[in-house]
C-alpha positions in Angstrom: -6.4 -0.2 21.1 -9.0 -3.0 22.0 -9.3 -4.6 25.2 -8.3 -7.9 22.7 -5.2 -6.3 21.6 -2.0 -5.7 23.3 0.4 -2.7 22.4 2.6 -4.6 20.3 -0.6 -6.5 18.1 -1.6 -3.0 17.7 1.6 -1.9 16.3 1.7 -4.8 14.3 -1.5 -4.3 13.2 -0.9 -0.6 12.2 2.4 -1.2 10.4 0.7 -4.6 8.3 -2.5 -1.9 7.1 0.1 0.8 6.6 1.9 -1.6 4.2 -1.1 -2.8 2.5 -2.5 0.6 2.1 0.7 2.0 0.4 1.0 -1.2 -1.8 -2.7 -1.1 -3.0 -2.3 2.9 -3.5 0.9 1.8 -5.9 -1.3 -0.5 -7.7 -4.0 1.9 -8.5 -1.7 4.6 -10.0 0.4 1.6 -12.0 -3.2 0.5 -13.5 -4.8 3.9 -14.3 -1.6 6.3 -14.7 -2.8 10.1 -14.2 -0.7 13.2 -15.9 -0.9 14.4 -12.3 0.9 14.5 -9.4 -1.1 12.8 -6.3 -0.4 16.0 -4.4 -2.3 18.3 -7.9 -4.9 15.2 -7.2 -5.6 16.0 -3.5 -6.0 19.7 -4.2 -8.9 19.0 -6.4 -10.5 16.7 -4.5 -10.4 19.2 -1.4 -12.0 21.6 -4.0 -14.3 19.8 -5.1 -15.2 18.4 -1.8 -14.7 21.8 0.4 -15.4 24.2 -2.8 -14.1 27.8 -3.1 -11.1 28.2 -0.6 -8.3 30.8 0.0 -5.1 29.3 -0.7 -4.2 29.7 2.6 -6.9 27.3 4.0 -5.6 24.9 1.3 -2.4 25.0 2.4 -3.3 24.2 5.7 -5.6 21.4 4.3 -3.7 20.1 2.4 -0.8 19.9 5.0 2.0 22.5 2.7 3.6 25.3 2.9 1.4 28.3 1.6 4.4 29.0 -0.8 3.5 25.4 -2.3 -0.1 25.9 -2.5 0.4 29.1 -4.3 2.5 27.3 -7.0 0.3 24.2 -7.2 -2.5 26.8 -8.2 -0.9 28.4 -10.3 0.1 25.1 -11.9 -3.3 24.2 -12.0 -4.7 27.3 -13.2 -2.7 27.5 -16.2 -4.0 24.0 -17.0 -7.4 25.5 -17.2 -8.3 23.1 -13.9 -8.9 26.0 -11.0 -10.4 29.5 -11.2 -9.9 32.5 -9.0 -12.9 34.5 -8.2 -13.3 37.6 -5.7 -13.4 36.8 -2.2 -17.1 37.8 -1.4 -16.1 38.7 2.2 -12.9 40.6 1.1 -12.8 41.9 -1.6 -9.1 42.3 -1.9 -8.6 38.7 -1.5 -9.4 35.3 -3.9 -10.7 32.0 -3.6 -9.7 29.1 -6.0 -12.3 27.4 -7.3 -12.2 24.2 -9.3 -13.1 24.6 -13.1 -15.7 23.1 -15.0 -12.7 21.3 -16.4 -11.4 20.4 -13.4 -14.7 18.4 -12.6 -14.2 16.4 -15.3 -10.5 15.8 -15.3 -11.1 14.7 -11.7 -14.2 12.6 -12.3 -12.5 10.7 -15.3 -9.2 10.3 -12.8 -11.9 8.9 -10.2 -13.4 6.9 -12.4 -10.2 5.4 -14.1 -9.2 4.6 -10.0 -12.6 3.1 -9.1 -12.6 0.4 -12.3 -8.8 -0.6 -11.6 -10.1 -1.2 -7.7 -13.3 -2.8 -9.0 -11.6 -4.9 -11.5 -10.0 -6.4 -8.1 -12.4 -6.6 -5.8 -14.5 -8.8 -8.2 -11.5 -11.3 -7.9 -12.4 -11.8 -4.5 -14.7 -14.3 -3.1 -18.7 -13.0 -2.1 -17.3 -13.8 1.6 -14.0 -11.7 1.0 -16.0 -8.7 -0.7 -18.2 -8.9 2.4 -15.6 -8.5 4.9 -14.0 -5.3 2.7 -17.8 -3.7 2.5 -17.8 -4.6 6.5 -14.5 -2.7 6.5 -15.7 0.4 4.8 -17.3 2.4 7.7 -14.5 1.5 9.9 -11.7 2.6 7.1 -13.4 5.9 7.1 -13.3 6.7 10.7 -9.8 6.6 10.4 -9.4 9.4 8.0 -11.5 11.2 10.2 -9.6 13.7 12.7 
């Protein structure tokens, strides 16, 4: 909270992005459709972002239970999008990897996403489009923990 803001402009504040956030996230998928579930969509991002991982760790990244992850993999492995590999530090365990084709999957996805937002931020005026670039730094420091 700001020193401008009381508790309750703060709450109000919260709940009006909250809303915003989950109507422009509706949007997006409505515009560019994916074959995938937003939760299959996290888990290769956090691959492609993080990169190899125990399925353990992406469970706990991810926020599921490991019983979850372990089906979402396999979901995603038979669809050619994740590899296991060895665990180099132990042997008897694997890491899941995100395939080749999972790159590409995930960067046409992106790509689908980022036109359908573009196509809307052009509608705004050079002042409005100044103010969401302004907004950008400040956006991600939320999604930081």
């Amino acid at each position: 909270m700001s020193s401008l803001d009381t508790p309750i402009e703060t709450g109000v504040n919260a709940a009006r992005l909250r809303l915003i956030l989950t109507r422009l996230t509706r949007a997006l998928r409505r515009e560019s459709p994916s074959t995938f579930s937003p939760s299959q969509v996290s888990v290769l991002a956090t691959l492609e972002e993080v990169g190899p991982m125990r399925i353990s760790a992406l469970a706990t990244s991810e926020l599921m239970d490991p019983s979850v992850a372990t089906r979402m993999v396999a979901t995603l492995e038979g669809l050619e999008l994740v590899e296991r590999e060895v665990d180099p530090e132990d042997k008897r365990a694997s890491l899941v990897n995100l395939s080749a084709l999972g790159r590409r999957v995930l960067a046409q996805h992106w790509s689908e996403r980022t036109h359908a937002l573009s196509v809307r931020l052009d509608r705004l005026s050079d002042v409005e489009q100044q103010a969401i670039k302004a907004a950008i730094p400040v956006l991600e420091k939320l999604t930081r923990d």
